[in-house]
VEXDREN-2710 file (C-alpha; in Angstrom, 1 decimal):
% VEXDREN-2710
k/r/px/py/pz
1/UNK/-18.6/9.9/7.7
2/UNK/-16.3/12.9/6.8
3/UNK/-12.8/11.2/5.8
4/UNK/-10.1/13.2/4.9
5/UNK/-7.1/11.9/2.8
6/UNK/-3.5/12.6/1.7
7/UNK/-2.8/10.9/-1.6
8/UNK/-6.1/10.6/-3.7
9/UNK/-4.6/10.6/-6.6
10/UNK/-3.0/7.8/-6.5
11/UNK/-3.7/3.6/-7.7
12/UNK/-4.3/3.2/-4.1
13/UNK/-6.1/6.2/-3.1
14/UNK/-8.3/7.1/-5.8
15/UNK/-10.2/3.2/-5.7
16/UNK/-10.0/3.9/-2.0
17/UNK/-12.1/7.1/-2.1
18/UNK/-14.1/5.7/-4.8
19/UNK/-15.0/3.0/-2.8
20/UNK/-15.9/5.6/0.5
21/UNK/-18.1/7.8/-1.9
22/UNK/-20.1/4.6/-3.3
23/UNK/-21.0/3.7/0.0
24/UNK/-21.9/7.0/1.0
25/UNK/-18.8/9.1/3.0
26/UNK/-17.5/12.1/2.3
27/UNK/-13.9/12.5/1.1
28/UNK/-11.8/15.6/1.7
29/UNK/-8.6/15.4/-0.5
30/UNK/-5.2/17.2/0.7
31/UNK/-3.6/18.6/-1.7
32/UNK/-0.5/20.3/-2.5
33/UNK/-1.2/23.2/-4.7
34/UNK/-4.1/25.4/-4.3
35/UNK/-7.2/24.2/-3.4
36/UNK/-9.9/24.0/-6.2
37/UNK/-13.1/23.7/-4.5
38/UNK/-14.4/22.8/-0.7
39/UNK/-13.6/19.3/-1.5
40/UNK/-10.2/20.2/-0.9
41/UNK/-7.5/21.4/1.7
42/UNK/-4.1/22.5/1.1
43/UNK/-1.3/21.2/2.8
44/UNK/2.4/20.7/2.7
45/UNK/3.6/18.0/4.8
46/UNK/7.6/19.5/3.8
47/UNK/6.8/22.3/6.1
48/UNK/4.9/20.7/8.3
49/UNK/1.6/22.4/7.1
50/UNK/-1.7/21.8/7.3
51/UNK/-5.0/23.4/6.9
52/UNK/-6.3/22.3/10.6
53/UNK/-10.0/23.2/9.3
54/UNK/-9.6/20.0/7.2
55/UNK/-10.1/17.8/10.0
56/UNK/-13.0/19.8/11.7
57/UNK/-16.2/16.7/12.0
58/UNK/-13.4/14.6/10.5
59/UNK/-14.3/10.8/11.5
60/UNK/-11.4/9.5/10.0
61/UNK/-7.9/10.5/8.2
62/UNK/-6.8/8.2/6.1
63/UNK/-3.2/9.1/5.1
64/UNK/-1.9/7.4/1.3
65/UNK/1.1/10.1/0.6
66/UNK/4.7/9.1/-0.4
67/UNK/7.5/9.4/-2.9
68/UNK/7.4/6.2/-5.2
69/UNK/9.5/3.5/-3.4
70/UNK/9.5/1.8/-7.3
71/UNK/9.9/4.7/-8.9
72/UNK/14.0/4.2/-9.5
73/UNK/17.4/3.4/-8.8
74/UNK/18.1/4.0/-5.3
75/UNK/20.5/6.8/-5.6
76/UNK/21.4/8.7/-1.8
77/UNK/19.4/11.6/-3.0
78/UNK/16.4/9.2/-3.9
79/UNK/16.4/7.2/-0.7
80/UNK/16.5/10.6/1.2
81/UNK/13.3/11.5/-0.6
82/UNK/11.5/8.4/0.0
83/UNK/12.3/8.5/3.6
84/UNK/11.4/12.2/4.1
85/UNK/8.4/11.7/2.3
86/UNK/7.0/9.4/4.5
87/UNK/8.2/10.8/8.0
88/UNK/7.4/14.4/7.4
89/UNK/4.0/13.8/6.1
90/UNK/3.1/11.2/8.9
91/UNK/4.5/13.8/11.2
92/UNK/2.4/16.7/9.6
93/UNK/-1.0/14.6/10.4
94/UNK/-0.3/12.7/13.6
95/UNK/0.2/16.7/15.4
96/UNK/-3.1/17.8/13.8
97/UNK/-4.7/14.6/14.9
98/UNK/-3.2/15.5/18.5
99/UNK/-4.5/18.7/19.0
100/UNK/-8.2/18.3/16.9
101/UNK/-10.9/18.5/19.0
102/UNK/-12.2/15.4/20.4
103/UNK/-13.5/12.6/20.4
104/UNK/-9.9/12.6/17.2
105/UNK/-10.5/11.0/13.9
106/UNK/-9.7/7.3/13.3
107/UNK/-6.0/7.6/11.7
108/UNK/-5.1/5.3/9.0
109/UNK/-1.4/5.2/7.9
110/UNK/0.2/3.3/5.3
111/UNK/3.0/1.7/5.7
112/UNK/4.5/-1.5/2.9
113/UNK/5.3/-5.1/3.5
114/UNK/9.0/-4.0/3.1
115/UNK/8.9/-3.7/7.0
116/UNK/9.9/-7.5/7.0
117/UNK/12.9/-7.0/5.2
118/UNK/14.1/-10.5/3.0
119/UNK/12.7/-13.3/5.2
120/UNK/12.5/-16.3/2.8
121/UNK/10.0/-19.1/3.5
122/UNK/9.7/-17.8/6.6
123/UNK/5.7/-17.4/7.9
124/UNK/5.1/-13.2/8.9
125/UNK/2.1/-11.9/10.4
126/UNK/1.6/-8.9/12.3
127/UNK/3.7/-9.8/15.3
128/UNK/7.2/-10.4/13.3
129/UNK/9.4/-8.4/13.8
130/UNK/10.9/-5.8/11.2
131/UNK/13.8/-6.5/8.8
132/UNK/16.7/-4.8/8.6
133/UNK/17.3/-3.3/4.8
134/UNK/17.1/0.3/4.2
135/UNK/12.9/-0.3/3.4
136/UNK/12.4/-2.0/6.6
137/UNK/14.2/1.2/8.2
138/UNK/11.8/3.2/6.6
139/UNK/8.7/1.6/7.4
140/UNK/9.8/1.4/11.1
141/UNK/10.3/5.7/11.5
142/UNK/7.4/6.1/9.1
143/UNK/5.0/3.9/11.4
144/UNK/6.8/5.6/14.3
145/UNK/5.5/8.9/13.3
146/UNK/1.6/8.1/14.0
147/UNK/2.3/7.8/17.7
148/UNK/1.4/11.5/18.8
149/UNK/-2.3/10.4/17.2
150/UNK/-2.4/7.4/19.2
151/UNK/-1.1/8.9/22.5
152/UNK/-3.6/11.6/22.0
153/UNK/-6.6/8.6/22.0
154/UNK/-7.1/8.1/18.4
155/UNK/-7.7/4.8/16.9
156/UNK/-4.6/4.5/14.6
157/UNK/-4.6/1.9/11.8
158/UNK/-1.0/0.9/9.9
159/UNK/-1.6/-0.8/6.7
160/UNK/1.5/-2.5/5.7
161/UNK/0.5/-2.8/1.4
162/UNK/1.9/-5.8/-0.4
163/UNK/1.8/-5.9/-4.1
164/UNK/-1.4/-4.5/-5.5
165/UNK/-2.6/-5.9/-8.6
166/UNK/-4.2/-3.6/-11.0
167/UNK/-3.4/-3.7/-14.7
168/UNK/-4.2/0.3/-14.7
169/UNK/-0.8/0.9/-11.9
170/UNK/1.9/-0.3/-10.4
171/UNK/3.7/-3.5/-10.5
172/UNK/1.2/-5.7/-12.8
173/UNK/0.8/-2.7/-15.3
174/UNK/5.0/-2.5/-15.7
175/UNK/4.6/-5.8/-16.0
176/UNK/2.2/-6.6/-18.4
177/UNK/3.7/-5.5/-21.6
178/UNK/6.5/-7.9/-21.6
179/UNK/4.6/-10.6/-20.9
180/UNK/2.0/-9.7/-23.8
181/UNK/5.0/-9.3/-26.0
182/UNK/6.6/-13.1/-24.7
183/UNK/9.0/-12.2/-22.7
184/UNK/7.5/-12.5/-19.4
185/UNK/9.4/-14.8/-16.8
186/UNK/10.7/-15.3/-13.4
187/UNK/13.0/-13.4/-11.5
188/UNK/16.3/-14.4/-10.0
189/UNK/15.6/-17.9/-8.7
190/UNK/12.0/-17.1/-8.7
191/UNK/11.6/-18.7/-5.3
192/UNK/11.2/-16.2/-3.6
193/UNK/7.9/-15.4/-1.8
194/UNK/5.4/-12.7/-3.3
195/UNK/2.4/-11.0/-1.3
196/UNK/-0.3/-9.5/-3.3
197/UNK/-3.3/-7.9/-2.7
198/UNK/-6.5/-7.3/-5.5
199/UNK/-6.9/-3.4/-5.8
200/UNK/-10.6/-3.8/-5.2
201/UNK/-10.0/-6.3/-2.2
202/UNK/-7.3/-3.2/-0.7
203/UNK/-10.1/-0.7/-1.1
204/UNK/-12.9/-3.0/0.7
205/UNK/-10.7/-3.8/3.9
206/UNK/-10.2/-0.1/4.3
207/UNK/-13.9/0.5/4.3
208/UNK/-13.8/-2.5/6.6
209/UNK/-11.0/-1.1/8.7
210/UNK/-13.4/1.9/9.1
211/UNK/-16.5/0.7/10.2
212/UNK/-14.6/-1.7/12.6
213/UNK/-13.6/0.3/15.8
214/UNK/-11.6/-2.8/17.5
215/UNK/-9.1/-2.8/14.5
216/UNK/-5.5/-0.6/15.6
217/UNK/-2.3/-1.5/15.0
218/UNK/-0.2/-2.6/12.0
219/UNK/-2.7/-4.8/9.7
220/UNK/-1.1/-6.6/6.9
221/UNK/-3.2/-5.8/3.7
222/UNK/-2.5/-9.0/1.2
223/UNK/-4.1/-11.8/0.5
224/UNK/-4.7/-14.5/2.3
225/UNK/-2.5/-16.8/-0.5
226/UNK/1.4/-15.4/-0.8
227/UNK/3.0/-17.5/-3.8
228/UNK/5.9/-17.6/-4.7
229/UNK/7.5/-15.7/-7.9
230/UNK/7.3/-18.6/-10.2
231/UNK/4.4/-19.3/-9.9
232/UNK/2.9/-16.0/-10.1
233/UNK/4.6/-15.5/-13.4
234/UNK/3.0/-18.7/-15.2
235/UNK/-0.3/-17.6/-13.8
236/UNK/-0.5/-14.2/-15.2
237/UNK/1.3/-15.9/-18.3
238/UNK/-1.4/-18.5/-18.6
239/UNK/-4.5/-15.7/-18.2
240/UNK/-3.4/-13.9/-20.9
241/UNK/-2.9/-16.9/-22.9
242/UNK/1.3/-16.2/-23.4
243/UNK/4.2/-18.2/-22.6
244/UNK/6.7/-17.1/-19.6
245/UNK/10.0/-18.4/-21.2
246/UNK/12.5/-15.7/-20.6
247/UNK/13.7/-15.4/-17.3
248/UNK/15.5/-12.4/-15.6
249/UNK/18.7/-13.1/-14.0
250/UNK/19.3/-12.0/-10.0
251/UNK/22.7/-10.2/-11.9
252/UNK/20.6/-8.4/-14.4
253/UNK/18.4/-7.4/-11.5
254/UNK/21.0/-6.2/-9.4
255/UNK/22.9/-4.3/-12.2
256/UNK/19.6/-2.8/-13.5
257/UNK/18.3/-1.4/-10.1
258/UNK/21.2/-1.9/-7.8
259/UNK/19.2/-2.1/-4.3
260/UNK/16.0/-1.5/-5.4
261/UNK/16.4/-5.2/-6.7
262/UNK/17.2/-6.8/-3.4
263/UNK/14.5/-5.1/-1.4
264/UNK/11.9/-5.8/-3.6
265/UNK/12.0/-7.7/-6.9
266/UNK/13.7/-10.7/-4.9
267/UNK/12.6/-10.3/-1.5
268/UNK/10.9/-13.1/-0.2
269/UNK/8.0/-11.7/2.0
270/UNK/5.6/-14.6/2.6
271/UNK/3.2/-12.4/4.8
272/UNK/-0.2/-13.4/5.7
273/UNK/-3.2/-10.9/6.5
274/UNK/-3.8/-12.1/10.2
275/UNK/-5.3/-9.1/11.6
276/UNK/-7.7/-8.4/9.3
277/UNK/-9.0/-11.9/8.9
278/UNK/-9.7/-12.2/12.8
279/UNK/-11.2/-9.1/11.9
280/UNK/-13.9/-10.3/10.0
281/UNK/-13.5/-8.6/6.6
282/UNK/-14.3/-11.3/3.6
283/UNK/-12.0/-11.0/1.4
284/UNK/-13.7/-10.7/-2.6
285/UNK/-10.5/-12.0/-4.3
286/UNK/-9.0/-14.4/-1.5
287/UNK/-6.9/-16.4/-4.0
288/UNK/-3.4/-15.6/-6.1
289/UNK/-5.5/-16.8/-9.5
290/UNK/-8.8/-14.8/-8.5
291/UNK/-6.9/-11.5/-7.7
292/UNK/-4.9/-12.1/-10.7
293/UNK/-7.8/-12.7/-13.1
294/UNK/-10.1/-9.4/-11.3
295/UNK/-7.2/-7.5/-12.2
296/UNK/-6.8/-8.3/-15.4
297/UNK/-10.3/-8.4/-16.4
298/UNK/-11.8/-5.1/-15.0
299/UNK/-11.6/-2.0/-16.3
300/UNK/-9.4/0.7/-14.9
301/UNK/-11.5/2.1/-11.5
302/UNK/-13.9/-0.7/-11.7
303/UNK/-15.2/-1.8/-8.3
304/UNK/-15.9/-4.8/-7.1
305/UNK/-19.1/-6.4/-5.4
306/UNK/-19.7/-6.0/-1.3
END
């Protein structure tokens, strides 16, 4: 299959085009500057531009692109970035989607667990309804934005992301050097709930989500076993052999990242992957610990077994 995709460059996107390629598909990757070879398209989803040839025997677009929702203090400018980001490109692919020629490519979207907002112990699937914090907001208009694909008859796929572990991005690898030095620990009260989601287990269900035509709609991609913060911080404390004695106060949290802090370090998301588990797809790492440890113990880009 020819898949085209917006953000290959990233954690997420290059293990997921990695993934493709191993078993065999073709990846186009959108880019943003000129293109470099027939691998490539240009677009930019600012302007509203794409290359429509990019999508010509397209099967599937699979659409990773975004300012960095982690990358900072939420300052206006920032969240108006973050939002734009996410609409505009969405936009940008949904109308190319809606006027290729048919039968239209499978869309795939991302979207985060931050749609649910702060729900404590409460039990989310697919059919809860959104929060209502500024990242729930987002998620609802950038979801929003893949309706022209779907009311032109593509299949279109929402993958709400929880926290990917890989030690090579993201959250675990920010993570990782204060615990190595000792001074790991909860945060806030570290009850609240955490959803995660192996790198190599995010990259299989979207090969899954691919080869499964009955899958549309949001899917939540985390693991079947949310945990609480706590207890996710004495795990990866206890696999790399460290203690997890100093704790980060909700204050310090709060004064560090302002509301960055409430929407994400101590949001309580306890989100379970309903969709794609009536789905079918197995996962490889379906437990906190094994997700953890595959993380920790393969190399950056390493994939896992089918």
């Amino acid at each position: 299959m020819r898949v085209v995709m917006s953000g290959s460059s990233g954690l997420i996107g290059a293990a997921v085009a990695r993934e493709l390629e191993g078993a065999g598909h073709s990846v186009v990757r959108l880019v943003r500057r000129r293109p470099a070879g027939p691998g490539e398209r240009s677009w930019d989803p600012v302007r509203g531009v794409l290359d429509r040839s990019a999508l010509d025997g397209a099967g599937a677009v699979i659409h990773l692109a975004g300012e960095a929702i982690a990358g900072g203090r939420w300052t206006r400018e920032r969240k108006r970035r973050i939002l734009e980001s996410r609409v505009l490109g969405t936009r940008t692919i949904a109308a190319a989607i809606a006027v290729s020629p048919e039968p239209r490519p499978t869309f795939i979207s991302a979207s985060a667990a931050g749609y649910y907002g702060d729900r404590g112990d409460e039990i989310l699937d697919e059919h809860s309804p959104a929060g209502g914090d500024f990242l729930a907001a987002v998620c609802r208009d950038w979801e929003s934005e893949t309706a022209p694909a779907g009311d032109a008859g593509a299949r279109v796929v929402i993958t709400r992301f929880g926290v990917v572990l890989s030690r090579s991005g993201g959250a675990l690898a920010r993570m990782l050097p204060f615990f190595r030095a000792g001074l790991g620990g909860r945060l806030g009260s570290g009850r609240q709930w955490m959803s995660c989601v192996a790198l190599d287990d995010v990259a299989g269900a979207v090969r899954h989500i691919l080869a499964s035509a009955s899958v549309a709609g949001p899917v939540n991609l985390v693991s079947p076993e949310p945990v609480i913060n706590a207890g996710f911080t004495r795990l990866l404390a206890r696999l790399i052999h460290r203690p997890a004695l100093v704790p980060v106060p909700r204050l310090a949290l709060r004064l560090a990242f302002g509301e960055l802090a409430d929407a994400t370090l101590l949001a309580s998301q306890r989100i379970l992957p309903a969709a794609l588990m009536a789905s079918g797809y197995a996962f490889r790492h379906p437990t906190i610990e094994a997700a953890l440890a595959s993380a920790l113990d393969s190399p950056p880009g390493a994939r896992g077994a089918d």
